[in-house]
N, C-alpha and C positions, 0 to 999 in steps of 0.2 A: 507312855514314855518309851524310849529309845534301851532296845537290849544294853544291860554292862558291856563292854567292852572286855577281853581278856588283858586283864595288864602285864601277866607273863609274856603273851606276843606281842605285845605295844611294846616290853621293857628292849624284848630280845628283837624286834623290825629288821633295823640297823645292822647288824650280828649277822642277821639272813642274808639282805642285799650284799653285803661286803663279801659272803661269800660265794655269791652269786658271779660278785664281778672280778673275784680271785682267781676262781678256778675258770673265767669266760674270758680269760688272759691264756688259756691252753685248751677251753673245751669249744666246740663250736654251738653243742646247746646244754645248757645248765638249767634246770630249777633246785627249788625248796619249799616245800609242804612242811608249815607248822600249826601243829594242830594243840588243842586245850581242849578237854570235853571234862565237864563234869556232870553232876545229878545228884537226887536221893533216890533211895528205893523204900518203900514204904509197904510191908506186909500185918493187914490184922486179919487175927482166925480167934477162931473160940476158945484156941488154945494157948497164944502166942501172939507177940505182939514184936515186931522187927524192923527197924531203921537202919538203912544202909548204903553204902555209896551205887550210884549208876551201873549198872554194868558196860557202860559204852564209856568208864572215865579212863581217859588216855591224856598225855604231854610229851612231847617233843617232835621229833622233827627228820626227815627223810630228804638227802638229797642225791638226783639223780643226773647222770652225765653222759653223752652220747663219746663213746670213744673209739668212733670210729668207723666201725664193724657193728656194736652189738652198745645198750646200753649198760651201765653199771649205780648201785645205789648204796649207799652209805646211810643209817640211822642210828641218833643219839637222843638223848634226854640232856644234856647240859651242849653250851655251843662252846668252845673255844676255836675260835677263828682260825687260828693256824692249824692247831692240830687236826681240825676236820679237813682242811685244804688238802692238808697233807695225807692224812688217811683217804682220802678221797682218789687222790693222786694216783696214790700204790692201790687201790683197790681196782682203778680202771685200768691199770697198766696188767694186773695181774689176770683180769679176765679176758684185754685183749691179745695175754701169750697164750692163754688158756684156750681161745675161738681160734689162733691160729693154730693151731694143733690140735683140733678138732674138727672135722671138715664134716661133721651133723651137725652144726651147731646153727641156728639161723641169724642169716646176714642180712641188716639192715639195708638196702639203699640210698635211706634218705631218714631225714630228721621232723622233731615237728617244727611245724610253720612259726609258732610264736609269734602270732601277732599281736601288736599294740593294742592293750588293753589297761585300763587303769577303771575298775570298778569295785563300790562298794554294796555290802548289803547285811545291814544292822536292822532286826525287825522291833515293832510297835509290841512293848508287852505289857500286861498290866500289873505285874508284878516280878522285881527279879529275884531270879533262883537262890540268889544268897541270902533274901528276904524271906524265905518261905519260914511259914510257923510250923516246927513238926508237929509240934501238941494238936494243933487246930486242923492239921490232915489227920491225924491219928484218930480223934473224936470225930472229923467227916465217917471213917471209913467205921471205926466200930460202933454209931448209932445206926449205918446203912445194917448192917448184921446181927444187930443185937435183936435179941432174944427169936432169933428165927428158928432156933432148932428146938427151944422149948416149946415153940407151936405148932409143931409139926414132927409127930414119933417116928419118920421116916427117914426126917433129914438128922445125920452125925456129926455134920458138920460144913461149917460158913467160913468162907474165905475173901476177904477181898482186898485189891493190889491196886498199887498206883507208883507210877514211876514219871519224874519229871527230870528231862534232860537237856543242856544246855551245850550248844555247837560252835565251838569258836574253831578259824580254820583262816591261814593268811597264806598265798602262793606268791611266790616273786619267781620270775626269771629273765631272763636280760630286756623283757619287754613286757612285760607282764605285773602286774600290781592290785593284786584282787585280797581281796577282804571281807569275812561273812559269819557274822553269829546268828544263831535261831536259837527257837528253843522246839522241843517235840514232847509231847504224855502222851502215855498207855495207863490203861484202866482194866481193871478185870473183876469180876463176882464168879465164885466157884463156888457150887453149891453139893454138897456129898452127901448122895442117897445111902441107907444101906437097910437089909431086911433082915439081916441075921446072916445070911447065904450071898446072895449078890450086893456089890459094890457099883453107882452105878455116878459119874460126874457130868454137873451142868456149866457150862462155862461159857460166860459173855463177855466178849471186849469191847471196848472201845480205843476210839486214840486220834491223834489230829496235833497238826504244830504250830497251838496252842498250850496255855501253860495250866495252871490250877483251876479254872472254868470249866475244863473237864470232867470235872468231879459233880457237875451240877446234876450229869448222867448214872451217879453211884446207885441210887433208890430204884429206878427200873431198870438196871442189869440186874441186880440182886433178882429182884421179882424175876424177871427171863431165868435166870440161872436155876432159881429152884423150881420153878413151872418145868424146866427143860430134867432137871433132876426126876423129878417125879416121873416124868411122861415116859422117861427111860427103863425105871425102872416096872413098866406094864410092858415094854416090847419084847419083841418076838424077833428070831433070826428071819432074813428075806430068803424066800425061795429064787434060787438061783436061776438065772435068765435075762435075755431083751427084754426092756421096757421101755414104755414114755416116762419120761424123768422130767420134772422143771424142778431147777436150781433156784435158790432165794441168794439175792446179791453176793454172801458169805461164801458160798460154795460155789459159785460163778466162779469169783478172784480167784479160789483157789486152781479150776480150770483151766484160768488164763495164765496163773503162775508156773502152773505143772506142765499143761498141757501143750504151753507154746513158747511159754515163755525162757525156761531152759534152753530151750531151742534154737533161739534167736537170738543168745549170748554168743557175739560172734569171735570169741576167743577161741571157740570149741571148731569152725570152721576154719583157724588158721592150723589148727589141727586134725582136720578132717574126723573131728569126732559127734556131727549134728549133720544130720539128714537134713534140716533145712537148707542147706546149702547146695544139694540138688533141687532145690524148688521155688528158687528166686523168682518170682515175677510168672509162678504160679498159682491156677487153685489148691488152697487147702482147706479152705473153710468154706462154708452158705456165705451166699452174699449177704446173709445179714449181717454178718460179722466182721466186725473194724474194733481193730487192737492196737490201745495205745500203751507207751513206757518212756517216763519221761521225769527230770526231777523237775519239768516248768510245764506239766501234761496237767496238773492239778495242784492243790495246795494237802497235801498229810505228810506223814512222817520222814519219809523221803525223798520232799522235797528242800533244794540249795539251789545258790545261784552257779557256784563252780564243782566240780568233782575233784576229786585230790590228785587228777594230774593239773588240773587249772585250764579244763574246757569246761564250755559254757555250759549247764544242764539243759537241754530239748523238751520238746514234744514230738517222738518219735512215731508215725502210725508204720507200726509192725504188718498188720492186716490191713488192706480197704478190703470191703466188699468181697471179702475171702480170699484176695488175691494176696499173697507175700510176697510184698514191697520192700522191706528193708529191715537188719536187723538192728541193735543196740551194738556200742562196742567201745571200748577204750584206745588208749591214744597207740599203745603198740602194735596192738591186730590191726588198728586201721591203717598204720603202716604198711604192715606187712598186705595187707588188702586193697592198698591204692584209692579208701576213702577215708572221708572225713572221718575224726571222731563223733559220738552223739553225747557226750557227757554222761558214761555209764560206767568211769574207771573208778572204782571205789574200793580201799584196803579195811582191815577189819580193823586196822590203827598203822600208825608209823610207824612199826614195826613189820607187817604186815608187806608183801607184793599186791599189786593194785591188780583187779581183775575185771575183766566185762560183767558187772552187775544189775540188777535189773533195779527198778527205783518202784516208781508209781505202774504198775502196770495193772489193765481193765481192756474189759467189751466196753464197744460206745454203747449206751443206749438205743431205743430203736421207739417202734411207733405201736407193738401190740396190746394188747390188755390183757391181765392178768387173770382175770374170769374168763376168759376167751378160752386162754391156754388150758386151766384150769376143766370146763366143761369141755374141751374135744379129745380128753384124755377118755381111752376105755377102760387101759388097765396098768396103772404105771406108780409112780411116787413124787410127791413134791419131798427134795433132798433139803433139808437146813444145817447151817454151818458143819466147819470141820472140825477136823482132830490133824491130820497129817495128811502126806503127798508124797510120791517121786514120780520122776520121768529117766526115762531112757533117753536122751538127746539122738542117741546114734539108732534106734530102731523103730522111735518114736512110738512108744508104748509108756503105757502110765497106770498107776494107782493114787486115784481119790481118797480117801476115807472120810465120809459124809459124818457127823455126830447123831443123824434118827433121820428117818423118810417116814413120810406120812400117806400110807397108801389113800389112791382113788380108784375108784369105779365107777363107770358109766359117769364120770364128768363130777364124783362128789366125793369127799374127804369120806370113809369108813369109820375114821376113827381108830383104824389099827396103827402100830406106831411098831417098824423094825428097828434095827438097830444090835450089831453093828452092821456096817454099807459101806461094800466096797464097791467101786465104780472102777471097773479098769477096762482097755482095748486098746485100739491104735487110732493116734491122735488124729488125721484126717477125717476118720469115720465118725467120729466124733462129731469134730468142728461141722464136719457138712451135713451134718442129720440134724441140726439146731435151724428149726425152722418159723423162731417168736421169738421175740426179745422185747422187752416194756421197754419205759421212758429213763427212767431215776435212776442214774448211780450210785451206786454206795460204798465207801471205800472200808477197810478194815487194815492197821496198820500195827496190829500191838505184840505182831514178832517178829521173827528175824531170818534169812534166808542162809543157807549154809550154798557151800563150791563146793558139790559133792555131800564130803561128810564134814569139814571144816570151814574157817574164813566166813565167819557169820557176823552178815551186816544187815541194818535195819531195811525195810523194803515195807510197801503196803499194795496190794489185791484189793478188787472189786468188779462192778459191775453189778448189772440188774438182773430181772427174774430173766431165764430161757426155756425151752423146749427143747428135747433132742430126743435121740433115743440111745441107751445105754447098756452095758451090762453090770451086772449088778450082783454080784456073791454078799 
């Protein structure tokens, strides 16, 4: 069946276009992004039991006007036609006395193109969100965890989450007429080791936008989570040093989010603050390596048909063949940069400034095999999922943090297990010491990406197993 429709933006449509075409009576480019998000959040533990709204639930609505010189935006939660016109009015007049007397301030040239577009995109669900039975999620998630910690004197405690969220989002501007509900779930099983003395967590996600189906994966995360709890708490700190590292799909994403992906948010080179912007149409990686970011690169969590400036979502390849080709970017930097947008402008709500965001981002797959990699390691680690990340954009330097590696020798698993695993260095050395990549990508989509330390929007990471060679504290 066909996603609900939001009927707060169905009621208010009308409301929008009118003042679309109010203030496009003095502005030369006008839109308005109205967005409705809602969701549940659903937490059971051995302790506690919690239903709660989405964290991504947002309403109303952002309108933004070129005047001139420089853009200006205006958001509300209730529309009154006139009075927004009007506030709208004074708000651009007041920023462009404010540019004129300021001569740092950057000056526009030009506008966006606004071409004729009229499309919709309402997806196939099999249940909607206003439907859902909490009772019947509730008993999903506490038979996945029942009685696990009575069967096992190590674990203290069983966690598991499921969040299901639902996308409504309408953009009008003098040409423009687009429309798009989804829905997106995350899933999680946290598993908590403890001895008396250490504390040690197992944590598996999942996620995909897809709605309560989801949950069909609840029974062998748990399993992963507490096989991962355990394993953790037998490890041992890594002796500091190079190694051969292969990454399992988990901690690839994170790579390609940390590692490059910051990077080639090209809002940061309208600011000269990303090294990638001296290395356009450079080596940075092995040629095995081809990097996409796109919300139409794949189908998870962050994937839509429009962005909330109302360009179209891409499939951007960031990387061919190690060469960087092009970045991600929203509709202002690509002004200011004399290209197109890629459909990567995304706010953390209408409340929010839109920023160069990253969506789906991944390594393509490749052609090696995984025993291959596996056997021509002499002394190194296979890395599994993460915990955290940062990147420097401007020095391109990064820290990983792997959740356990699993040492090999002479091409065979030991069975020692470190933990924690830090992965840090400088991202080309990196990228071009990756010399195997498998077939199979695998995405992970069940958190959310911050702009620095703030402005955190949903985004998903992946990719398949690699080879490189790493450092490792």
């Amino acid at each position: 069946m066909k996603i609900e429709k939001s009927a707060f933006l169905e009621q208010n449509q009308a409301k929008m276009q009118k003042i679309v075409k109010k203030l496009g009576e003095k502005f030369s480019y006008v839109s308005i992004l109205g967005t409705d998000v809602y969701g549940v959040n659903y937490l059971v533990t051995t302790r506690q039991i919690n239903v709660g709204a989405s964290r991504d639930e947002e309403r109303g609505f952002v309108v933004r006007v070129f005047n001139g010189k420089s853009f200006s935006e205006f958001s509300f939660n209730d529309i009154d036609v006139d009075f927004v016109v009007e506030k709208m009015q004074k708000i651009a007049g007041d920023d462009r006395k404010i540019f004129e007397e300021n001569i740092s301030r950057i000056e526009y040239k030009a506008e966006p193109t606004d071409e004729k577009i009229v499309k919709e995109y309402f997806v196939d669900v099999n249940e909607q969100v206003k439907d859902i039975d909490d009772e019947k999620i509730i008993n999903i998630l506490k038979n996945a965890i029942s009685n696990k910690v009575e069967q096992n004197e190590k674990l203290a405690e069983m966690q598991a989450r499921y969040s299901i969220t639902q996308v409504n989002k309408y953009f009008f501007s003098k040409n423009k007429q687009l429309k798009q509900s989804y829905i997106y779930s995350t899933l999680a099983a946290i598993a908590i080791a403890s001895d008396g003395e250490k504390v040690k967590i197992g944590f598996l996600p999942a996620s995909g936008n897809i709605g309560t189906e989801l949950l069909d994966q609840v029974d062998d995360l748990v399993k992963a989570a507490i096989t991962e709890a355990l394993e953790l708490m037998n490890s041992v700190p890594v002796e500091a040093g190079e190694y051969d590292i292969i990454c399992n799909p988990n901690f690839t994403g994170l790579i390609a989010h940390e590692a490059f992906g910051h990077g080639a948010e090209m809002d940061m080179f309208v600011k000269n603050r990303a090294k990638g912007k001296e290395y356009m149409h450079k080596e940075v990686a092995s040629d095995k390596i081809t990097m996409h970011d796109g919300a139409a690169a794949l189908g998870e969590v962050s994937s839509y048909m429009f962005d909330d400036e109302g360009n179209i979502g891409q499939d951007t390849i960031i990387i061919d063949k190690g060469i960087l080709v092009s970045g991600m970017c929203d509709e202002l930097s690509a002004l200011q940069l004399g290209i197109k947008p890629t459909g990567n402008g995304k706010r953390e709500s209408y409340k929010r400034k839109a920023y160069t965001r990253m969506t789906n981002t991944f390594f393509a797959g490749g052609d090696d095999n995984l025993d291959d990699m596996i056997a021509s390691v002499k002394h190194g680690y296979l890395l599994e999922n993460f915990s955290s990340g940062m990147e420097d954009p401007k020095n391109w330097s990064i820290q990983c943090v792997a959740a356990k590696g699993r040492e090999i020798k002479d091409g065979k698993f030991t069975g020692k297990i470190v933990s924690p695993l830090y992965l840090t260095g400088y991202v080309p050395d990196l990228l071009k010491s990756i010399n195997a990549v498998t077939a199979n990508v695998k995405m992970s989509g069940s958190g959310y990406c911050g702009k620095g330390h703030k402005e955190y929007v949903k985004t998903s990471t992946g990719g398949s197993y690699i080879k490189a060679k790493g450092r490792l504290n």
